[in-house]
VOGU-3710 file (C-alpha; in Angstrom, 3 decimals, decimal comma):
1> xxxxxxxxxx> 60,668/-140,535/-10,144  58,914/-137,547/-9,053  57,519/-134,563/-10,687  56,922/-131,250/-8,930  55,941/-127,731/-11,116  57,045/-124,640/-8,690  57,284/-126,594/-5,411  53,857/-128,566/-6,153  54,131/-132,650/-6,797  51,980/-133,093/-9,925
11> xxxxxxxxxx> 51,381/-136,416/-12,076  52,351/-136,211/-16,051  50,328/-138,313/-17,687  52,908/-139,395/-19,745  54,976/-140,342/-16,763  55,870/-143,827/-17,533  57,147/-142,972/-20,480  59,716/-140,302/-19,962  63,236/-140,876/-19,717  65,990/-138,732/-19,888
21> xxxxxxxxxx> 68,866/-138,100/-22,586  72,221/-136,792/-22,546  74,003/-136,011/-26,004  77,442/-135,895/-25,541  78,282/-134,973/-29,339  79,111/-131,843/-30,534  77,851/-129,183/-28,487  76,749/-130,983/-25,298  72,551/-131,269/-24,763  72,619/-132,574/-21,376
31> xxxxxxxxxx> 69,162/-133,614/-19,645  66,437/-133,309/-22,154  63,724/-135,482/-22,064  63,500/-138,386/-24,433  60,147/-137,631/-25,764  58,827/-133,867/-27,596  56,850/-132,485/-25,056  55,322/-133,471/-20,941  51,353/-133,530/-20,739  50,520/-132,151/-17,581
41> xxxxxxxxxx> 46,861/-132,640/-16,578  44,529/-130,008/-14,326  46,371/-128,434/-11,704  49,703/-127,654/-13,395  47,409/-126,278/-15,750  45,766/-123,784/-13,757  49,988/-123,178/-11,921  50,804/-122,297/-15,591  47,920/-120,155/-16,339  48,539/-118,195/-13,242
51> xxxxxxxxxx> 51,922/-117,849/-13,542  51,215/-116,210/-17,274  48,424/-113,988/-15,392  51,310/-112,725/-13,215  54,609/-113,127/-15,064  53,661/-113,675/-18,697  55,176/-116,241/-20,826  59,081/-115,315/-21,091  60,054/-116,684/-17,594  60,455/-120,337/-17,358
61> xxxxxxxxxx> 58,625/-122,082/-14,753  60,869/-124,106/-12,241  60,373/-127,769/-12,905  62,053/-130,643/-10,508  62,596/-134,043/-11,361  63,211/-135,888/-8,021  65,009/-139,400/-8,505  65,320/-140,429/-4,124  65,385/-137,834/-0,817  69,208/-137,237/-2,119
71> xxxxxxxxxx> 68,791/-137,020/-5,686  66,924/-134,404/-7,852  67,926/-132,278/-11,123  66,165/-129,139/-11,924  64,664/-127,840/-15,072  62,106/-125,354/-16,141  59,449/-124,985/-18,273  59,694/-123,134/-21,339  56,438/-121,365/-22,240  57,729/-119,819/-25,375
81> xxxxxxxxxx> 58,586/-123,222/-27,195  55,115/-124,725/-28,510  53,373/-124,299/-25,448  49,858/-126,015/-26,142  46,785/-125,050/-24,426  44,256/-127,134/-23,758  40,687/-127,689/-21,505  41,980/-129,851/-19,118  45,331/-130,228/-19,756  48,442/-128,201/-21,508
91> xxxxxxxxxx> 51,767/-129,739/-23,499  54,967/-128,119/-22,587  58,765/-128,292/-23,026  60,955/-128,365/-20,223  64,895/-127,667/-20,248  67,695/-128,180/-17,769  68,028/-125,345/-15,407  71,603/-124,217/-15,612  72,693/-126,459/-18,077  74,467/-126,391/-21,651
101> xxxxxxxxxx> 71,110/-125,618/-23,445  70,035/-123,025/-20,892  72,965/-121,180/-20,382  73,839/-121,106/-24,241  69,811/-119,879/-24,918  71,054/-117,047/-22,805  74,730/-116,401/-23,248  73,771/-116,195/-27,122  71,335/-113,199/-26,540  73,721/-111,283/-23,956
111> xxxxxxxxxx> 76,570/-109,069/-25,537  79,385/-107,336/-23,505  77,909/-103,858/-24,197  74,553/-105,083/-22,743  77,003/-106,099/-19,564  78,337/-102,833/-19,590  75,025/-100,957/-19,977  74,082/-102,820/-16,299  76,982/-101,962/-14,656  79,253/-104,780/-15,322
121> xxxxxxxxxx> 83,099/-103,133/-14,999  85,304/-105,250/-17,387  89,006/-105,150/-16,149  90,646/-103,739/-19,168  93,967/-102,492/-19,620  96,440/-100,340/-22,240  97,672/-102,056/-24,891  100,923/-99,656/-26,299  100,482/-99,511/-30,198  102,404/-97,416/-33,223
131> xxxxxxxxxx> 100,950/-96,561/-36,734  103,515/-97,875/-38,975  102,647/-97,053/-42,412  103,073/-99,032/-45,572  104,170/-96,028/-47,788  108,122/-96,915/-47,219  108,959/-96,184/-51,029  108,155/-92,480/-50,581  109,364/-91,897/-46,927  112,410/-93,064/-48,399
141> xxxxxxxxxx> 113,205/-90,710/-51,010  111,609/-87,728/-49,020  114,171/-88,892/-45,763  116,985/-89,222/-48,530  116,322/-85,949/-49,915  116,024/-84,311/-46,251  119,502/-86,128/-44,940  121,543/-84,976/-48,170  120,483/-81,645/-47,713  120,488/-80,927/-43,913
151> xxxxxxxxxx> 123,869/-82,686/-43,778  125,366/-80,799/-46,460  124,420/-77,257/-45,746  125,284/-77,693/-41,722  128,926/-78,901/-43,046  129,133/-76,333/-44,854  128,146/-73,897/-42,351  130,128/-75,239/-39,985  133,525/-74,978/-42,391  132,396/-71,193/-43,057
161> xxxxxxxxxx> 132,341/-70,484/-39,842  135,436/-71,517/-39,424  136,856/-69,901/-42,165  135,596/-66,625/-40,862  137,029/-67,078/-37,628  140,415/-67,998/-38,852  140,305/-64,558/-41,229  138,999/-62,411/-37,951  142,089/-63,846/-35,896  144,824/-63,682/-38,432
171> xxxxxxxxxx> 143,764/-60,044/-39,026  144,199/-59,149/-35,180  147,018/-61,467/-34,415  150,381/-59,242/-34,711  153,207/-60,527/-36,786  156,690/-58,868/-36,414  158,012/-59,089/-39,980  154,488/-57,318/-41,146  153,560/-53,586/-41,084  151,406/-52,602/-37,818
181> xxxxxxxxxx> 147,481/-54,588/-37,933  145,156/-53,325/-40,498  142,646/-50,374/-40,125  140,281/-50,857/-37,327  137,420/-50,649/-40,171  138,566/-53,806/-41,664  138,912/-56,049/-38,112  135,180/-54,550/-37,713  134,343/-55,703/-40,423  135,659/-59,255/-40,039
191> xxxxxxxxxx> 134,096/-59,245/-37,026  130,589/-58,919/-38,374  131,427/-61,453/-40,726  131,896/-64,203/-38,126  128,948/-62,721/-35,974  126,888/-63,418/-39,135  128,406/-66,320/-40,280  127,367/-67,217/-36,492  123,499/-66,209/-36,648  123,661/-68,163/-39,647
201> xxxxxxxxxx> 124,919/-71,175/-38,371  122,695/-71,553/-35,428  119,808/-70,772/-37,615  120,610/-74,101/-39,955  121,134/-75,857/-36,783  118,220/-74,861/-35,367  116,271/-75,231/-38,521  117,730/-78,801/-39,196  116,504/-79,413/-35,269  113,078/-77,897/-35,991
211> xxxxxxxxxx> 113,088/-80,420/-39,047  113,833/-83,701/-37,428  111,313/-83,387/-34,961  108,982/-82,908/-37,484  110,578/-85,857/-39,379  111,051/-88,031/-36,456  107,373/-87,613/-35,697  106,371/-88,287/-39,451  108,436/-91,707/-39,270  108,158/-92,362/-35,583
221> xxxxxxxxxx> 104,598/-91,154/-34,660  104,416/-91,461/-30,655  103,428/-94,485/-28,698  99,475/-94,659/-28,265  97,288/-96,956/-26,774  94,013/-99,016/-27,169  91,700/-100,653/-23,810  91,846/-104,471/-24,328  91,053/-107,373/-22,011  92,188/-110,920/-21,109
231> xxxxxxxxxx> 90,024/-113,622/-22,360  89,697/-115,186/-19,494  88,570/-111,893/-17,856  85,774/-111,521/-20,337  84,568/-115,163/-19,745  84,302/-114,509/-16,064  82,168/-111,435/-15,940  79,872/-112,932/-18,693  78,779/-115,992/-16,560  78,800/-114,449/-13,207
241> xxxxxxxxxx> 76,394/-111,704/-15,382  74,038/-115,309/-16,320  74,648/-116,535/-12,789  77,189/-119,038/-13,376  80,996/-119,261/-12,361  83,392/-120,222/-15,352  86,374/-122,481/-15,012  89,246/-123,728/-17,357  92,696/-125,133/-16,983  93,765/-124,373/-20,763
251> xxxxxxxxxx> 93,036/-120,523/-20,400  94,752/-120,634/-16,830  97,978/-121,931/-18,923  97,015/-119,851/-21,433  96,565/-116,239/-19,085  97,946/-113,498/-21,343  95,126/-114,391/-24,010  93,672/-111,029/-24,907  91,421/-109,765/-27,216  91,750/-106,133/-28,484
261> xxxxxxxxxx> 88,093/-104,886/-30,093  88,023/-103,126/-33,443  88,840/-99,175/-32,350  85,171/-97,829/-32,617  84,130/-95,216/-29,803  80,660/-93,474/-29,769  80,270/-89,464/-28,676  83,611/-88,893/-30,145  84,300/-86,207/-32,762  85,202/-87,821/-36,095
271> xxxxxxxxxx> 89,072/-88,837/-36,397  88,773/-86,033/-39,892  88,523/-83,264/-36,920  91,866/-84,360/-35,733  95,465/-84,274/-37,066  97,582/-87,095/-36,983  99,940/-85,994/-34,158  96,867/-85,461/-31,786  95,312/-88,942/-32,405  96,462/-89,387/-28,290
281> xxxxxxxxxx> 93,297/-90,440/-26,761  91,853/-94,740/-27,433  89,307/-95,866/-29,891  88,087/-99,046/-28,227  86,051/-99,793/-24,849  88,306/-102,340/-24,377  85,943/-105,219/-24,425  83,843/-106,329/-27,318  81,431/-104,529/-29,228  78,605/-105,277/-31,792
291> xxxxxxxxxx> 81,701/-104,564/-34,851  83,752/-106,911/-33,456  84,026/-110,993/-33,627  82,621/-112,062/-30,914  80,120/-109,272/-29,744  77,936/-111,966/-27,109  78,964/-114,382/-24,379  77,885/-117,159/-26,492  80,232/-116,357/-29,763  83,541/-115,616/-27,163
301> xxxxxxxxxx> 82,996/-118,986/-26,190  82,483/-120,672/-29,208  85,404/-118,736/-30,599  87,756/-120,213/-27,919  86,471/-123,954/-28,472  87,729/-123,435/-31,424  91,051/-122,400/-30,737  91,605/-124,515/-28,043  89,999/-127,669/-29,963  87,695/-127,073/-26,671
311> xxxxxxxxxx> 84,315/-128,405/-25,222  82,192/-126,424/-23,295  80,293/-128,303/-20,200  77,763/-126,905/-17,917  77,407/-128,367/-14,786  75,091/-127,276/-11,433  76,312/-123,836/-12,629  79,820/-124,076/-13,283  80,336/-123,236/-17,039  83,940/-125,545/-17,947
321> xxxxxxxxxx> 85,931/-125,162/-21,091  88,559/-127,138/-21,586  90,095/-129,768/-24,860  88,094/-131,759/-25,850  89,304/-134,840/-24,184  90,203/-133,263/-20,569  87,476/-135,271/-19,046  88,779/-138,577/-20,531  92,124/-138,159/-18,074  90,226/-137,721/-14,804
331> xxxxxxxxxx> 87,673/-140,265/-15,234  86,946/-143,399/-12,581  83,748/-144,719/-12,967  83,186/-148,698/-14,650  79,768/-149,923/-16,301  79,442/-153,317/-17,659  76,801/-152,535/-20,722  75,311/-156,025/-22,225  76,083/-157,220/-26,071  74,465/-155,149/-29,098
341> xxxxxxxxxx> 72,473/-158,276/-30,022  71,055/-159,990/-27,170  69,033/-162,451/-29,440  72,057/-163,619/-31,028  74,366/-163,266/-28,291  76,529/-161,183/-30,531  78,286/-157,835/-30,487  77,889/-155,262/-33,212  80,007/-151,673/-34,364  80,781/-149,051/-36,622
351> xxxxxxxxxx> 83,736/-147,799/-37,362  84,109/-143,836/-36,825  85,432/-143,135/-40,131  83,312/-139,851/-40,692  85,789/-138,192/-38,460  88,388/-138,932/-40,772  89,420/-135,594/-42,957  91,697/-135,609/-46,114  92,957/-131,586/-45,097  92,822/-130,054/-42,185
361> xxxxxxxxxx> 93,352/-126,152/-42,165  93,674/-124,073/-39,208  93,995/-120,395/-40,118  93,152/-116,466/-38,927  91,441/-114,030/-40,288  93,288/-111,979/-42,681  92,736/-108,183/-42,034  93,211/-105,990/-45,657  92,652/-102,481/-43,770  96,209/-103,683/-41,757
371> xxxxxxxxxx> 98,436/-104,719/-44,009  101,418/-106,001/-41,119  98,281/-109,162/-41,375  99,148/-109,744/-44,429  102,860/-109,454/-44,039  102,383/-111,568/-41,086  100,035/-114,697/-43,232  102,766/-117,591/-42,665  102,235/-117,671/-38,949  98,256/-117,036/-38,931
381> xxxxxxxxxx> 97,633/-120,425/-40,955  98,477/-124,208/-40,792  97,970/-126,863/-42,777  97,567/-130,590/-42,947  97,142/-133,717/-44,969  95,961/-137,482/-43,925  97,783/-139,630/-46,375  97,611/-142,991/-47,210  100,598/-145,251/-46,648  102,072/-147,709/-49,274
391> xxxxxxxxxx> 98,675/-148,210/-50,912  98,011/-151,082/-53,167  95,690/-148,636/-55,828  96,324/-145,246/-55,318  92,795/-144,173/-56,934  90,904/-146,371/-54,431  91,894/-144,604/-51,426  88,696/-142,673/-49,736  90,564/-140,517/-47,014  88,385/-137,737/-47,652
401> xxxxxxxxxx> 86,494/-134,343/-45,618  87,624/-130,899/-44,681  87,778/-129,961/-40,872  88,143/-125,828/-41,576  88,862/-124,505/-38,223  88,215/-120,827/-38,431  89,508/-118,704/-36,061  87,194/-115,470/-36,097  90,257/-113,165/-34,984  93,576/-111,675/-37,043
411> xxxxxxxxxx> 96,327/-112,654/-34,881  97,933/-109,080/-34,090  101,292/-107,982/-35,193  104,376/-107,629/-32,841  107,165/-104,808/-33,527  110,222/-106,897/-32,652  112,679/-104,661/-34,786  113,765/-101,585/-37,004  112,743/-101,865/-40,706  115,093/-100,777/-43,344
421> xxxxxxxxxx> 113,749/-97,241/-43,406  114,050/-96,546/-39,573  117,235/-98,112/-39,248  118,204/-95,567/-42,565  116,544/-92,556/-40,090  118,094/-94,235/-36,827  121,494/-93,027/-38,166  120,138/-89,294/-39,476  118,863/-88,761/-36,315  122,208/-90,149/-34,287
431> xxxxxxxxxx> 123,949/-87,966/-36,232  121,316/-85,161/-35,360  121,708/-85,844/-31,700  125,743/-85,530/-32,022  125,355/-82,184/-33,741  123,145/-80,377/-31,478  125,511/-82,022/-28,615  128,027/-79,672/-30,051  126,164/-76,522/-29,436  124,803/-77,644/-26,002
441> xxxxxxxxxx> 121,965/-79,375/-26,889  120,442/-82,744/-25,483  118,200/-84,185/-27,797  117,439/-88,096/-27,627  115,780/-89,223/-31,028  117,806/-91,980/-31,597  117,593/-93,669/-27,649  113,342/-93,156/-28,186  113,406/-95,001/-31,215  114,635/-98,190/-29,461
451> xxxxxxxxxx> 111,710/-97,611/-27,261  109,242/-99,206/-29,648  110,414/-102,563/-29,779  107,651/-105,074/-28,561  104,296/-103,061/-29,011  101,556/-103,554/-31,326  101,906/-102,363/-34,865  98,959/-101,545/-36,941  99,408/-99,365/-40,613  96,446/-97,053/-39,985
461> xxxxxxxxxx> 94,571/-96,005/-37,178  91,230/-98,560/-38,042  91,113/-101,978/-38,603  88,284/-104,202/-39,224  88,834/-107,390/-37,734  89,345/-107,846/-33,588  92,746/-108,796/-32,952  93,705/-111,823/-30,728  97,368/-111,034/-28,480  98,822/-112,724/-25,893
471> xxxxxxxxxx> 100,022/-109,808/-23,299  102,449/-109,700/-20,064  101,944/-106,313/-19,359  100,614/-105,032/-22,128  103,013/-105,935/-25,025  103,331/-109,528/-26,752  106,650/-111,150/-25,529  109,777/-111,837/-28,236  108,582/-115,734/-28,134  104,341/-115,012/-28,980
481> xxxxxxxxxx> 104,140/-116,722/-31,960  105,371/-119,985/-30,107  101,765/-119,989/-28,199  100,147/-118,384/-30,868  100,710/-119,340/-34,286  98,171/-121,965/-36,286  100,795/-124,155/-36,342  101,155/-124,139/-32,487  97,699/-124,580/-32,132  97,719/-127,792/-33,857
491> xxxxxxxxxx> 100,742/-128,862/-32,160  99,136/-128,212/-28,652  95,193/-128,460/-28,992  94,093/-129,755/-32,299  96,921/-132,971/-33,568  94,408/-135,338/-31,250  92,126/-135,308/-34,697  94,505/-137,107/-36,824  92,507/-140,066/-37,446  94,960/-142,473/-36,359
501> xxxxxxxxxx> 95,569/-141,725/-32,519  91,571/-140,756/-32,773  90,603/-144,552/-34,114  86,796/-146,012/-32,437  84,568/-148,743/-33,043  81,139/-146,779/-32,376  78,595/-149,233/-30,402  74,973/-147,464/-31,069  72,100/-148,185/-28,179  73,364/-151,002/-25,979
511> xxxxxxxxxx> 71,200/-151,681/-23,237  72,556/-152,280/-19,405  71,248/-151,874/-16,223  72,168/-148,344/-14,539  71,733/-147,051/-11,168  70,337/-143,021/-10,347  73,601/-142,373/-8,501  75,545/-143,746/-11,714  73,326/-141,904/-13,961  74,439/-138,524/-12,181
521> xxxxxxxxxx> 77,869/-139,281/-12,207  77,735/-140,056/-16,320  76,381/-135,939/-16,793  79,808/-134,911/-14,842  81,946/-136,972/-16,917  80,874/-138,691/-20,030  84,081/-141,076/-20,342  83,685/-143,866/-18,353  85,896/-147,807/-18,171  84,073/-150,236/-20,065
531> xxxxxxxxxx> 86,282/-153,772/-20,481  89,183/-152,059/-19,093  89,485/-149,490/-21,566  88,526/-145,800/-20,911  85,117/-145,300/-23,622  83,626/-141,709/-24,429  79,810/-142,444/-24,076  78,341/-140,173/-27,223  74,413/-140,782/-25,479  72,763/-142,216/-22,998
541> xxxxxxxxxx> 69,007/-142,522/-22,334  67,610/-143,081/-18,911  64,229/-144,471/-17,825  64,158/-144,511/-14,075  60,431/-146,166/-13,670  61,862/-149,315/-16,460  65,337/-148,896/-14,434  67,391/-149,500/-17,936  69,525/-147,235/-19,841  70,380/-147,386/-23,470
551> xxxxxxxxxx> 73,984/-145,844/-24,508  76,084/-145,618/-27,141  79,723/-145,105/-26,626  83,243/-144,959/-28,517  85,519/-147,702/-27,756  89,439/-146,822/-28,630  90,806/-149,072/-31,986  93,675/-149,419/-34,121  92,447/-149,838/-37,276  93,849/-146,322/-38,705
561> xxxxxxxxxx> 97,126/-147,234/-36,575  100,088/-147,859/-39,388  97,587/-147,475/-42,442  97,864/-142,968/-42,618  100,116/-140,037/-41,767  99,729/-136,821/-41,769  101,829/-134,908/-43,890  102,349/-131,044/-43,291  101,529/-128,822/-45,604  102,312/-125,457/-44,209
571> x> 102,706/-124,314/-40,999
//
C-alpha cells in the first residue's frame, strides 16, 4: 500500500498499522481509516505547511491510497479536524474524497437558496391552488339569505312585468261589444307603467348579476398558483452543484414527487397592502427556502430516506438512493469468512433482536394554519403493532421499541369534489345563468365551478409546513393517496422491518483472507453470498500490509418466523 500527499509518495510512520473500515450501518461511513489520526513525518509536513501558506486550512489536501498500478482510492486531508502540529512531524485526519462522509460534510452546509444565489436555475413549475375557507357556517346563512331574496324579488319582477303588459294590451286591443278604446291619456299612461316596470326589471336583474359575481368570487375565489418542483429535480441540481451525479430507481417510479415550499417571497409588499381578489401573483420560489423542511441538500435527502425506507450510497461520485435493501437483489460476489472461534473451532452469533419494535408509526406533519391537514389526518398517518402469537405468559413477552418515522412534510390536500355549500351555490348560480339567458345574457358561473376539481386546496393564503404532492401536470391525480398515504408507504417501502421477514443471526469480527480487488467490490455492494445465502456485511476492516480482513455480517434466520404478527392499527 502506498501513500502519496498531493502527487508526492510519502511514508506514514504509522504505516503498518493502518487499515481501512467501511460501516455499513445506519448512515454509510465508507473508507475511514481504522485508527484516529495518520502521522506523517518531515516532508508532508513542510507540503502541509505550504499549502496553509497558500490556501489556508479550509481546503482539504488530496490524499491517495494506492493498493497495485490498477487500484487506488482517494481521500483528503482535513486540516480543520484536530490537525496537530509538530517539529518534525504533524497528525492529521484524512476522509474519503467523494464519499458518504464527504459529500454529506458538504451537502449539509449547502441550501437551495445558496444554489440559487450562484446561478443554479431549478426547473420549477405552477402548481394551480384555491383558498377554500373553513368559515362554511356563515357563508351559509349569508348565501341563504342572498338566494331567498334575489330569487324572490326577480319573480316578482318578472310577474309585474307581466301584469303591466297584459293591462297596456287589453287597454289598446279593440273589443266590439265595448265603447270605442279609452282616452289616449290613459294608454300613455299604461305605457309608462310597463316602460318602468321594464327599467325596473332589468335593474334587479342586473343588480342580482352584479351580486353573484361578487358572491361567486367570495365562495369561488379564482384559480392561483404557487412555483414548486419535482423531488427528483431538486436532488439533481444539488449534487451536480457538489460535483456529483445523483441516481435512484424508487424516485424514477416515483417521478411526480414534488415538494411545494412554504409561500414566503422577499421584496414583496405585505399581503395587508392587497385585497383578497388581487392576491394573483405566487408566494414561493418554488424550491426550498430557509422556512421550509428541508432548506439544504443534506435534509432533502435525509427526508426522502425516510419516506422511501431509503439508504443513501456514495460511490466514485455517484450519490444513489434507493430502499434499503436494493443492493441485496443485484449482488454476485462469494467470500468464505473462517469460524468466530478459531481456538475452539466453533462458530458464535447474536441474534438481531434490537431491531425488533413493539409500534411502528409512520405519520406527516400536521399543519394547524391549513385546516384541509387536519381534515385530511386519516391518510397522513399509519400505524402498526408486532404481536406475540399464542404466548404461554402473556406478561413475559419483551417485543418492545418505537421506530417513529417522521415525515418532515404535510401531505397536501386534493380538491376532488363540491362541498355541501358549493354544491348549495352551484344551483343559485345555475339558476343565475338561466335567468340572464332570458334577457340575452351568457354568463357561465356554474360550468367554472366544475373547473376546480383536482387542484390544491389550502384555507388561507400561508401555511407553515412545506407540502409534499405528487403532480402530472401540475395537479395531484384522483388516485394520489394510493402512492401517497402512510399507509402506502408502509405497504411499498417500510413492511421489510417487521421483525419476522427481517430475522439475522449477527456474526461480529470474523476474520478471512480478502483480496484488494474483493475489497473494492465490498464498498459497491455491501451484500455479498456467504454459505449460499445472500449476507449484508454491517463492517469490514482491511489491512492490506497483514493481507486479512475482519467483518461482521447479518446472516438471514427464522427465529421470529411463526412466533409475531403485525397487527394494524390504523392506516
Amino acid at each position: 500500500m502506498k501513500h502519496f500527499l498531493n502527487g508526492v509518495e510519502i511514508s506514514p510512520r504509522n504505516r503498518e498499522s493502518i487499515g481501512l473500515v467501511s460501516d455499513f450501518t445506519d448512515r454509510p461511513d465508507e473508507l475511514q481509516v481504522n485508527i484516529d489520526s495518520v502521522v506523517l513525518p518531515r516532508e508532508a509536513l513542510t507540503i502541509i505547511q505550504n499549502h496553509i501558506a497558500s490556501q489556508g486550512p479550509f481546503e482539504g489536501i488530496p490524499y491517495e491510497i494506492e493498493f497495485n498500478s490498477s487500484i487506488s482510492l482517494e481521500y483528503y486531508v482535513d486540516l480543520t479536524e484536530s490537525a496537530t502540529f509538530r517539529d518534525h512531524e504533524i497528525e492529521v485526519k484524512i476522509k474519503k474524497r467523494k464519499g458518504n462522509d464527504h459529500f454529506f460534510d458538504r451537502a449539509d452546509g449547502v441550501t437551495f437558496e445558496l444554489m440559487s444565489s450562484k446561478g443554479v436555475v431549478f426547473p420549477t413549475f405552477d402548481v394551480p391552488y384555491l383558498i377554500v375557507k373553513d368559515n362554511i357556517l356563515e357563508t351559509a346563512l349569508t348565501l341563504g339569505i342572498s338566494l331567498y331574496v334575489m330569487t324572490k324579488e326577480s319573480i316578482q319582477a318578472v310577474k309585474d312585468l307581466a301584469v303591466a303588459i297584459a293591462d297596456l294590451a287589453e287597454a289598446v286591443t279593440p273589443v266590439a261589444t265595448v265603447p270605442p278604446l279609452p282616452p289616449p291619456g290613459a294608454i300613455v299612461a299604461l305605457s309608462i307603467k310597463v316602460a318602468a316596470q321594464l327599467v325596473y326589471t332589468a335593474a334587479v336583474l342586473l343588480a342580482t348579476i352584479k351580486l353573484a359575481q361578487q358572491l361567486f368570487e367570495l365562495l369561488f375565489p379564482k384559480i392561483r398558483y404557487y412555483k414548486a418542483c419535482k423531488v427528483k429535480d431538486l436532488l439533481i441540481a444539488g449534487c451536480n452543484y457538489l460535483g456529483y451525479t445523483f441516481e435512484s430507481t424508487i424516485l424514477d417510479s416515483m417521478s411526480g414527487l414534488t415538494l411545494l415550499p412554504v409561500p414566503l417571497v422577499k421584496e414583496k409588499k405585505s399581503i395587508f397592502d392587497y385585497i383578497q381578489n388581487d392576491l394573483n401573483f405566487s408566494f414561493t420560489k418554488g424550491y426550498p427556502s430557509a422556512s421550509d423542511s428541508t432548506p439544504t441538500i443534506g435534509s432533502l435527502i435525509r427526508a426522502m430516506e425516510d419516506f422511501f425506507n431509503g439508504r443513501t450510497r456514495v460511490n466514485n461520485g455517484v450519490v444513489r438512493l434507493e430502499r434499503r435493501d436494493y443492493w441485496q437483489n443485484i449482488t454476485s460476489q462469494v467470500i468464505d469468512p473462517a469460524l468466530k472461534l478459531q481456538n475452539e473451532r466453533s462458530d458464535e452469533y447474536i441474534l438481531n433482536t434490537d431491531e425488533a419494535w413493539k409500534r411502528y408509526y409512520i405519520h406527516y406533519q400536521v399543519d394547524y394554519a391549513d385546516i384541509h391537514t387536519v381534515d385530511l389526518f386519516d391518510p397522513t398517518d399509519a400505524e402498526y403493532s408486532t404481536e406475540a402469537l399464542s404466548p404461554i405468559n402473556a406478561d413475559l413477552v419483551t417485543i418492545k421499541g418505537l421506530r417513529d418515522v417522521q415525515i418532515p412534510f404535510a401531505l397536501g390536500v386534493r380538491k376532488n369534489n363540491l362541498n355541501f355549500i358549493e354544491k348549495l351555490a352551484k344551483g343559485l348560480f345555475e339558476f343565475i345563468d338561466q335567468l340572464t339567458a332570458v334577457f340575452g345574457g351568457n354568463t357561465n358561473f356554474a360550468g367554472q365551478i366544475n373547473n376546480r376539481i383536482g387542484c390544491i386546496q389550502i384555507s388561507q393564503q400561508y401555511y407553515s409546513t412545506s407540502k409534499l404532492l405528487y403532480t402530472i401536470a401540475g395537479k395531484q391525480p384522483l388516485n394520489y393517496l394510493d402512492l401517497m398515504s402512510a399507509s402506502a408507504l408502509w405497504n411499498k417501502y417500510h413492511y421489510i422491518e417487521q421483525i419476522q421477514i427481517n430475522d439475522f443471526e449477527v456474526r461480529n469480527e470474523v476474520r478471512l483472507r480478502l483480496s484488494v480487488s474483493e475489497f473494492v467490490s465490498l464498498l459497491n455492494n455491501n451484500f455479498v453470498e456467504i454459505d449460499g445465502e445472500v449476507c449484508e456485511i454491517l463492517r469490514i476492516e482491511f489491512i492490506d500490509e497483514k493481507s486479512n480482513a475482519l467483518i461482521s455480517y447479518k446472516k438471514p434466520s427464522d427465529y421470529a418466523l411463526g412466533k409475531v404478527e403485525t397487527l394494524t392499527i390504523n392506516e
